[in-house]
C-alpha positions in Angstrom: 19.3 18.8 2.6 16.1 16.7 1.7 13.7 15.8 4.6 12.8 12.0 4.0 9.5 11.2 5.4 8.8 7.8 6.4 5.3 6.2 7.2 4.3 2.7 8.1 1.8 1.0 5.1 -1.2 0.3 7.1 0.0 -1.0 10.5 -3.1 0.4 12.0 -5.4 -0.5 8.9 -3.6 -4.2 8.6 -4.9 -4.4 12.1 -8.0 -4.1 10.9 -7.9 -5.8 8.3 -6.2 -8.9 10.0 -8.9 -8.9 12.5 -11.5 -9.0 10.3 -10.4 -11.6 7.1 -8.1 -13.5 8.4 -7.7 -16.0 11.5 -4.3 -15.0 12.4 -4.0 -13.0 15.7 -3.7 -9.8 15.7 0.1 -10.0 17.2 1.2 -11.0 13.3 0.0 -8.2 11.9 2.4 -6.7 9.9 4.0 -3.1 8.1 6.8 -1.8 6.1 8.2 1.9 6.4 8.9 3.4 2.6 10.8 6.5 2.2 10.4 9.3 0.0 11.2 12.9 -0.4 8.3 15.7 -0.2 9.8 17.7 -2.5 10.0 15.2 -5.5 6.4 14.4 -5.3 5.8 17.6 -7.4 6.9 15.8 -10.3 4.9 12.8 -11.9 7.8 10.3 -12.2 8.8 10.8 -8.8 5.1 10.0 -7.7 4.7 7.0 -10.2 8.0 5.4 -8.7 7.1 5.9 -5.1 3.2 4.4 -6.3 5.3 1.4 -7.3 7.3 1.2 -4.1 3.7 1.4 -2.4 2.3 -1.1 -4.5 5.7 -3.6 -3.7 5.5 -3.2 0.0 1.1 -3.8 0.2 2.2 -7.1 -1.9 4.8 -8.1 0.8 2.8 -7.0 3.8 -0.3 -8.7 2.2 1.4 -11.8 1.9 0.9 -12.1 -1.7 -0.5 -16.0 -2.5 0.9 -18.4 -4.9 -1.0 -18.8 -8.2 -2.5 -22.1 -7.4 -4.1 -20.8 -3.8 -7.1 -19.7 -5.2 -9.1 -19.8 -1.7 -6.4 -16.7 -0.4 -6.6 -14.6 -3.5 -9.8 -12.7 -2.5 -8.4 -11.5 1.1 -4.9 -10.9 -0.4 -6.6 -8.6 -3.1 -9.0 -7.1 -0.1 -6.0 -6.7 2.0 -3.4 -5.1 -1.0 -6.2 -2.6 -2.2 -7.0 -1.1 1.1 -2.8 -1.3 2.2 -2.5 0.9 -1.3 -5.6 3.3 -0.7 -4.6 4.1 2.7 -1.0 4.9 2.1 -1.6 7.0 -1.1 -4.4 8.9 1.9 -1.5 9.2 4.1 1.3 10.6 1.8 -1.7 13.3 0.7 0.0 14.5 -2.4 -1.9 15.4 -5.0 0.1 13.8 -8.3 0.6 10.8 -5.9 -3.2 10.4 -6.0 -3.7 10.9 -9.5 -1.1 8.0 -10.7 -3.4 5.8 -8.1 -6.6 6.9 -9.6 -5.2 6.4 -13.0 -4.4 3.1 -11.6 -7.5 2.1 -9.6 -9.9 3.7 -12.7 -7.6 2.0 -15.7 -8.4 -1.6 -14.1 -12.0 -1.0 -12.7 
């Protein structure tokens, strides 16, 4: 039997990152739990299907904005980026955070 490991995308860093960009109170701040299995993050399809998972929930969480609102897209993008860094920090596997720096370095 697999464990399945479960961790909250940024509920502690959307705190702080509610509080400081936004002007909604801290009580909306918000998470999502995604699952995956330690062992499968050994291989490098596994890892670049759980990054996209990631990458789904920080757009929910983040409250991705609709093309036209320009004026949110720069605290949407601050918010998504640091949701993404911190939950590829708190998985801590190693081919997890090399599809993320491929990522991260591909459109830097």
């Amino acid at each position: 039997m697999r464990a399945y490991h479960r961790f909250g995308i940024l509920s502690g860093l959307m705190l702080l990152s509610t509080a400081a960009l936004a002007e909604t109170p801290v009580d909306s701040v918000r998470s999502l739990n995604v699952e995956y299995v330690q062992a499968d993050l050994a291989d490098p399809a596994a890892a670049k299907a759980l990054y996209g998972r990631i990458q789904r929930a920080a757009r929910m969480v983040c409250d991705a904005p609709a093309a036209r609102e320009i004026d949110r897209y720069l605290e949407y993008k601050t918010c998504y980026t640091r949701a993404v860094d911190a939950a590829v920090a708190a998985v801590g596997a190693t081919a997890l955070t090399a599809v993320h720096r491929g990522k991260t370095q591909a459109s830097g």
